[in-house]
N, C-alpha and C positions, 0 to 999 in steps of 0.2 A: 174816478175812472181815468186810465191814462198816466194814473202814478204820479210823480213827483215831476213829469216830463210838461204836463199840463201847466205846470206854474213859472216853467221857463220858455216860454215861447216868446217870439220874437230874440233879435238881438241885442246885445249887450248896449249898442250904439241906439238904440230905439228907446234907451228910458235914463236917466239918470243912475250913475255910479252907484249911489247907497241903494236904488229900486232893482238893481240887477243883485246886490248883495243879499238884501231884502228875502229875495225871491230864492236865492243859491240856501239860505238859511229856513226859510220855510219849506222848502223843498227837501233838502236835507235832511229837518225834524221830523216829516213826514215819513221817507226813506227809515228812520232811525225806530218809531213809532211803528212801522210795519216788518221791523228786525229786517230788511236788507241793510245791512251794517257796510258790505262794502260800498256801498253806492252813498249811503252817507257820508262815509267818511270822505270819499272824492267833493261832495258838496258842500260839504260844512269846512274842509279846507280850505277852499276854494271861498267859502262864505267869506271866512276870517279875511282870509288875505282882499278879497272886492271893501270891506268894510272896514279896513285899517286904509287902502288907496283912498279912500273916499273921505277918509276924516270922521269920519264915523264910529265913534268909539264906543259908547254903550251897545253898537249893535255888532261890533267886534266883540265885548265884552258875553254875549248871549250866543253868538257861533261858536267864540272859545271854549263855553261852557258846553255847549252840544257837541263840539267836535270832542271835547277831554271824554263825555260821556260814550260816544260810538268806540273810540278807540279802546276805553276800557271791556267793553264791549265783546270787540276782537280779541279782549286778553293781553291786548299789547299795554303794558303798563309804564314801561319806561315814556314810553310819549303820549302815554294820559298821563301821565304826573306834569310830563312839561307843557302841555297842550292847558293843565290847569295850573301851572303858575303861571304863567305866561298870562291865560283872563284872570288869576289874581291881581297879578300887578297891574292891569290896566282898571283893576275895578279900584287900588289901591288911588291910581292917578285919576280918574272919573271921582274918587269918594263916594262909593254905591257899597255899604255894608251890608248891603245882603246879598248883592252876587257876592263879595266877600265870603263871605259865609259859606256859601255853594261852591267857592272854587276849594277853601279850606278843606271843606266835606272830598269834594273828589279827591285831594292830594291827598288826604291820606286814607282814604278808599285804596286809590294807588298804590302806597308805599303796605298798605295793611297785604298786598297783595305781592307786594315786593320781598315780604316779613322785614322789614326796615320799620318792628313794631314801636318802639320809644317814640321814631319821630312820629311816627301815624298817628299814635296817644296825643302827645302835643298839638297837632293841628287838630283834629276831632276837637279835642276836650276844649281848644280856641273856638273852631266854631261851633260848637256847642253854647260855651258862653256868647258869643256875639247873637245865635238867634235870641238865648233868652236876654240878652240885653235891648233888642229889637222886640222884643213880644212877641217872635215867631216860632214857637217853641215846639210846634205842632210840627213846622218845616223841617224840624230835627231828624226826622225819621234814620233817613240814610247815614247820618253821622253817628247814629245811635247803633244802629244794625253792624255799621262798622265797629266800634267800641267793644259790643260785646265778638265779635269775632276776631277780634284781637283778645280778649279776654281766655275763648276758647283755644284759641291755636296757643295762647302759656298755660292753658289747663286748670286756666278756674272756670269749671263751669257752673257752678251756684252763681257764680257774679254773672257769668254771661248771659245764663236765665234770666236773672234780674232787667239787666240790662235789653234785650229781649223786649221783654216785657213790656218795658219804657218805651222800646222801639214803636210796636207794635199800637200803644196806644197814641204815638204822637202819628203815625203813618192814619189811624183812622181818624183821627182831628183831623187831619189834614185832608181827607176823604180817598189819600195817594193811595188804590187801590193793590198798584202795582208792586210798592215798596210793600207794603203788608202782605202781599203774597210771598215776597221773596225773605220776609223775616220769619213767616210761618215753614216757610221750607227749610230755614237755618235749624231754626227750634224742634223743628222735626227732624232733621238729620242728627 
């Protein structure tokens, strides 16, 4: 009740730097989770930038990923691609291979959307490999769904069935209800 306004009360000077971040990024995913996309995007900006001041890098590293995700969102794709290199590279200097993973997924979600398909294939099919080198293969969904609609928009679509396919059953490993929804909308259009 009260939205994403409840989780920032008080002032910025009343808690520490990363807890006011903290708070702009919870708030934000919430916002993002309830599709006001623009109210997130103002928050998970804003997230990024309190938790990069603070020194606070893994939790820059989870705003980047939420802000790359809203902006895609919006459809603004040129700053979801930079929104997720930008938390690759800090996942790259953290050494956290599985936001790795997740910002690889976004960037070429992005560019899949950019039609800038080669590059997109390449990061996909990297994080693809890194979850399954991580055991998390389940987590693949979203790079997968991408894959195959990059398959579709060059017109193989037997492969992107396939593909599909893979999607759909790493999305309910993974129990991501939401990703399976939106692969079964693929496969049905």
């Amino acid at each position: 009740q009260g939205g994403s306004a409840s989780l920032l009360t008080g002032t910025p000077g009343e808690f520490p730097p990363t807890s006011h971040a903290l708070r702009l990024w919870l708030a934000g995913t919430m916002e993002l989770t309830h599709y006001r996309f623009h109210e997130a995007q103002r928050l998970l900006g804003e997230a990024v930038l309190r938790a990069r001041e603070s020194g606070d890098e893994a939790l820059a590293v989870h705003a980047g990923l939420s802000h790359a995700e809203v902006l895609f969102m919006l459809n603004d794709y040129s700053a979801s691609l930079d929104a997720a290199r930008d938390a690759f590279a800090h996942c790259q200097a953290t050494g956290d291979p599985l936001h790795e993973a997740d910002a690889l997924t976004w960037i070429g979600a992005s560019l899949t959307q950019l039609s800038r398909y080669q590059e997109a294939f390449e990061k996909l099919h990297t994080a693809l490999d890194r979850y399954k080198t991580l055991g998390r293969e389940s987590r693949a969904c979203r790079a997968l769904n991408y894959v195959a609609i990059v398959h579709e928009e060059l017109g193989d679509i037997e492969e992107a069935f396939r593909v599909y396919e893979q999607a759909l059953a790493a999305g309910e490993a993974d129990g991501d209800t939401d990703m399976c929804g939106r692969v079964m909308s693929n496969v049905g259009e």
